[in-house]
Residue, then its C-alpha position, 0 to 999 in steps of 0.5 A: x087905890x091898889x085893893x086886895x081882897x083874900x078869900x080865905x087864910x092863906x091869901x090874907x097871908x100872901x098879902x101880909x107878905x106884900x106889906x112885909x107883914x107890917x113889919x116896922x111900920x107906924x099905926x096913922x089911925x084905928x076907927x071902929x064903926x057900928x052899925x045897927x046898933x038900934x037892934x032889938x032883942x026878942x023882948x023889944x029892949x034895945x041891944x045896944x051895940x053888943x048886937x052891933x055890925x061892927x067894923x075896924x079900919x087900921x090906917x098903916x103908914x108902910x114907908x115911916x123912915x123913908x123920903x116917901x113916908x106918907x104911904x098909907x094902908x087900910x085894912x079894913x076887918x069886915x064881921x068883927x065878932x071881937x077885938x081888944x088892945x092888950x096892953x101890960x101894965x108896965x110899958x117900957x118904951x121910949x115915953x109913955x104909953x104904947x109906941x104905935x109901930x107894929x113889930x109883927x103881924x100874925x093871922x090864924x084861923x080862929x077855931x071856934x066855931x067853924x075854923x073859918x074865921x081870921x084870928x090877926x094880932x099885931x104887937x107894937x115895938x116898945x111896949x108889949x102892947x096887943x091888939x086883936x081881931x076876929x073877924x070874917x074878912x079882911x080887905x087891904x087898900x093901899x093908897x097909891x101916891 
């Protein structure tokens, strides 16, 4: 596997260039993990996963109109302190419920607290629909065939 892991904003850009910033490709999976979720607050009442570590894995199939349609990227949004799928109430795509394409991939840094954190928003094509993370870090993996 060819991995990339940016240091900061500016790299995850130049590797979201790599990728052509997902531009037309299909979402394969998102799995989203939580980890110590059996945390205690300072009372000793379990916090549930509101405390949890959280971390997202979006699966990206980077070649979906080609012969060698199966290449597959993770990425892997490490420290998650939110996400959420957006999607409007009226989806006018080609059937229902979200097409699960991207159209776009943005990344920003997320002013608050520090400005350190990575704001990444994708859309999906027919549909409007959004997700969003924040989160410290962002690693790519790329599945070589």
């Amino acid at each position: 596997m060819e991995r990339f892991e940016p240091a900061n904003i500016e790299e995850v850009d130049e590797v979201l260039k790599h990728f052509n910033h997902f531009h037309d490709d299909h979402v394969a999976g998102i799995e989203i993990k939580f980890e110590n979720y059996k945390a205690l607050d300072e009372e000793g009442a379990s916090t549930g996963i509101r405390n949890a570590d959280k971390t997202i894995i979006l699966t990206v199939n980077t070649y979906p109109y080609r012969k060698e349609h199966n290449r597959l990227v993770h990425v892997e949004f490490k420290e998650v302190q939110s996400f959420e799928m957006l999607s409007p109430l009226a989806d006018h795509g080609p059937r229902e419920g979200p097409t699960w394409g991207t159209l776009n991939t943005l990344t920003m840094p997320e002013p608050v607290p520090d400005g350190t954190d990575i704001k990444w928003e994708f859309g999906f094509i027919c549909g409007g629909t959004k997700f969003l993370v924040i989160c410290s870090k962002i690693v790519f993996c790329k599945q070589i065939s």
